[in-house]
C-alpha positions in Angstrom: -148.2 -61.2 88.9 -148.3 -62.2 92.5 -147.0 -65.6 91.3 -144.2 -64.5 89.1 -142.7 -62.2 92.6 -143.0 -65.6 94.4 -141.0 -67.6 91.8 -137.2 -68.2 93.0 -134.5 -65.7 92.0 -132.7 -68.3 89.6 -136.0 -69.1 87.9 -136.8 -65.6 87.3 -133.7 -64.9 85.6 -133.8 -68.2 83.6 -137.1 -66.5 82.6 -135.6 -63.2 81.4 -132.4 -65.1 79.7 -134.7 -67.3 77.5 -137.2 -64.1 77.1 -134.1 -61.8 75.3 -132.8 -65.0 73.8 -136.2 -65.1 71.9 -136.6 -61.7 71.3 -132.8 -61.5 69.6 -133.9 -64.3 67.5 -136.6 -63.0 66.1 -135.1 -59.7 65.1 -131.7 -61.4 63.7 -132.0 -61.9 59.8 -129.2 -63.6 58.0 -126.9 -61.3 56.2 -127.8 -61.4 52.5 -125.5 -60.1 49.6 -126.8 -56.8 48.1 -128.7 -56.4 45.3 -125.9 -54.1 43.4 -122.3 -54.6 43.8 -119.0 -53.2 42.5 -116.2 -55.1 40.3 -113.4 -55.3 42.1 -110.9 -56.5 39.8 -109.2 -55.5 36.1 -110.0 -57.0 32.9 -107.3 -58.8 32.7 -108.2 -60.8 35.2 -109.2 -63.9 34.8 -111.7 -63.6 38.2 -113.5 -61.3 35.8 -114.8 -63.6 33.4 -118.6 -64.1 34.0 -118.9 -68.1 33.2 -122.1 -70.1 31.9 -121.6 -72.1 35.0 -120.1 -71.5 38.8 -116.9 -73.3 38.5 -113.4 -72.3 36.6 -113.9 -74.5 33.7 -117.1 -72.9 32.9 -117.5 -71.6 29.3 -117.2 -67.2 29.5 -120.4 -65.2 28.4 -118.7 -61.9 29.4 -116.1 -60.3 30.9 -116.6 -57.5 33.4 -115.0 -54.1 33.3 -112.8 -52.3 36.4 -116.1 -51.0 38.6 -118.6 -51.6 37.2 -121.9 -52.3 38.8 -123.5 -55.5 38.4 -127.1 -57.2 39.7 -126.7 -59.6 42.3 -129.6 -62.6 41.4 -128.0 -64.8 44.2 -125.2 -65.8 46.4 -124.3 -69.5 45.8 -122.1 -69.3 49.0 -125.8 -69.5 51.0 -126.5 -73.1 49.3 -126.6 -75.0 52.8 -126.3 -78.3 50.5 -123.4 -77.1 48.1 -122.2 -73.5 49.3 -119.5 -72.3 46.3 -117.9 -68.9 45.9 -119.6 -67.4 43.4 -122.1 -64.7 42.7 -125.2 -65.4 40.2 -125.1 -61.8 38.2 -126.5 -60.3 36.0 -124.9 -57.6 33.3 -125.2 -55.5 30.4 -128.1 -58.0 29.7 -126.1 -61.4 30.4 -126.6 -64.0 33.3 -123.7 -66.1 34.9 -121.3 -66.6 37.6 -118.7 -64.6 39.0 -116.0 -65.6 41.7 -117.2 -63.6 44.5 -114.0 -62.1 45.4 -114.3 -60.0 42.3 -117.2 -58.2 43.6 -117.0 -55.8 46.5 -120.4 -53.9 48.3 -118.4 -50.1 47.1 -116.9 -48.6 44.9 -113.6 -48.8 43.6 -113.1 -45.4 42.8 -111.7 -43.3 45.4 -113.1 -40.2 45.7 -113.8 -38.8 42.4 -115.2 -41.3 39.6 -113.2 -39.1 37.0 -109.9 -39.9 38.5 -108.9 -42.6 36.3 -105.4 -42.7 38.3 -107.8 -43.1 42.0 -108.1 -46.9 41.0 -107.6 -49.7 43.4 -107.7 -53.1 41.8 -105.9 -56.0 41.2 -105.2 -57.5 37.6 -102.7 -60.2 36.2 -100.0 -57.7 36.1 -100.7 -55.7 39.4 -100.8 -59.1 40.7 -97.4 -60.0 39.0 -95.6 -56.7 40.0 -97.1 -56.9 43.9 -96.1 -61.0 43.7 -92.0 -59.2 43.6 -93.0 -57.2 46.7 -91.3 -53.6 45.0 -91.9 -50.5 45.0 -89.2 -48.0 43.1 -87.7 -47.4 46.9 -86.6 -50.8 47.5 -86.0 -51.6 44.2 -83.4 -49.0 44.1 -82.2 -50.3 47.1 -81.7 -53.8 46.3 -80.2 -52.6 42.9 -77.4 -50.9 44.4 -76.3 -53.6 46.8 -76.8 -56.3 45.1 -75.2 -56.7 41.4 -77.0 -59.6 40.5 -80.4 -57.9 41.5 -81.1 -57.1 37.6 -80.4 -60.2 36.3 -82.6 -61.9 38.6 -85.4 -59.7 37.9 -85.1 -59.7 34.0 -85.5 -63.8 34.8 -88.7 -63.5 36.5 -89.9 -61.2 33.7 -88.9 -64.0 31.4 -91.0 -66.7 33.2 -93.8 -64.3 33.7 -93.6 -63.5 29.8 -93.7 -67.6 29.1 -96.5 -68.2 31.4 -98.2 -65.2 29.6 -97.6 -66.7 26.7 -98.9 -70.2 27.2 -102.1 -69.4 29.2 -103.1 -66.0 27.1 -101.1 -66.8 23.8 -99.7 -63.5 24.4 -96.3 -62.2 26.5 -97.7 -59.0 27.7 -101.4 -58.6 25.9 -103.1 -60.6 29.1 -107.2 -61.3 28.0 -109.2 -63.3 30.9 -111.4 -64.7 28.0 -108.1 -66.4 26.6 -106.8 -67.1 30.3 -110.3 -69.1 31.1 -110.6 -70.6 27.9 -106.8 -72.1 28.2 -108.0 -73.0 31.8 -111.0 -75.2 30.0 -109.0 -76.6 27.5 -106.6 -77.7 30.1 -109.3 -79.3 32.1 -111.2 -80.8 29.2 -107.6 -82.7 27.5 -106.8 -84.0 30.9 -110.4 -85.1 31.7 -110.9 -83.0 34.7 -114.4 -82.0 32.8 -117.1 -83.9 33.8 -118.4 -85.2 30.7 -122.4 -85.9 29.7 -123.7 -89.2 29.6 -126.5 -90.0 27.1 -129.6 -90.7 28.9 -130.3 -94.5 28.0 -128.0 -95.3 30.6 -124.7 -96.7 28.8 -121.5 -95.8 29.9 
C-alpha cells in the first residue's frame, strides 16, 4: 500500500484510467436483437414477404401480417464476415428471412390492440399516398390555386396504377407475394440470379 502512495501522481491516475477502462469492458455486452419482435409493415408490402433466402430475389415462404409477433432466430446484420439487413424468423411454423426494417422491438398498435383505426404502418399504398406529401388540408389548398392541380394528380394515379399493374398484375389489388415474385422473375430473365453450377466442375 505504502508503495502505491509513493507512485507519482500521473502514474496513479494512468492506473485508475486503465482500472475503469477494464471494468467497463467487462460489463459492456453487445446489443443483441430480441427474441420477439413486432411487424412493422402492411401486407401489401413487399418488405413483408418472409424469403427462403436473405436477399430480394429469394423465393417467399410467407407473408407476414400488420403486428404480428414473430421469433427472432438471428440477426444477419451481426455477421462480422457478411453483415446483411435481415432478420432470420421464425412464424406460424415457417423459417426465413425478413428485411429488418419490417420488424420493430414494440408494438404497432397504439394504445388499445382493438382499435383497428390506432395502426401506424406503412404499405405500398400508404407509401404511395405519403410519396405526394398530402393531407386533405393542402390538397384543398393546392386545388383551389392551382387549376391544373387535378389533372396532375389523376396522372400520377395513372402511373401508379401501371406500375401496379406490371409488378402485382393488378392496378389497385397490391399482393407482396406477386410484387417479390415479379422482382425474381425480373432478376432471373436478366441474369441478375446467380445460377448453380453442377459439381463436376464444367462451366
Amino acid at each position: 500500500m505504502n508503495r502505491i502512495r509513493r507512485l507519482p501522481r500521473w502514474a496513479l491516475a494512468l492506473f485508475v484510467l486503465l482500472l475503469a477502462l477494464v471494468l467497463g469492458i467487462s460489463v459492456t455486452t453487445p446489443r443483441t436483437a430480441p427474441k420477439e419482435m413486432y411487424v412493422a409493415v402492411m401486407e401489401d408490402s413487399t418488405d413483408a414477404a418472409v424469403t427462403k433466402t436473405p436477399d430480394r430475389f429469394g423465393e417467399v415462404l410467407a407473408v407476414v401480417k400488420f403486428n404480428e409477433k414473430v421469433e427472432i432466430i438471428r440477426d444477419l446484420w451481426e455477421d462480422k464476415d457478411n453483415p446483411r439487413p435481415y432478420f432470420h424468423i421464425k412464424v406460424r411454423g415457417v423459417k426465413g428471412y425478413i428485411k429488418r426494417n419490417a420488424l420493430a422491438e414494440k408494438s404497432q398498435y397504439q394504445g388499445d390492440p382493438k382499435d383497428a383505426e390506432a395502426k401506424v404502418a406503412v404499405g405500398a399504398a400508404g407509401a404511395n399516398t405519403a410519396a405526394k406529401g398530402l393531407n386533405s388540408q393542402n390538397e384543398a389548398t393546392l386545388r383551389k390555386n392551382d387549376p391544373n392541380f387535378d389533372k396532375a394528380v389523376s396522372q400520377v394515379d395513372a402511373t401508379e396504377a401501371a406500375v401496379n399493374e406490371l409488378i402485382y398484375g393488378s392496378p389497385k389489388d397490391v399482393d407482396a407475394r406477386k410484387g417479390l415474385d415479379s422482382y425474381r422473375a425480373w432478376g432471373d430473365e436478366g441474369q441478375n440470379i446467380a445460377k448453380e453450377t453442377s459439381s463436376g466442375g464444367g462451366q
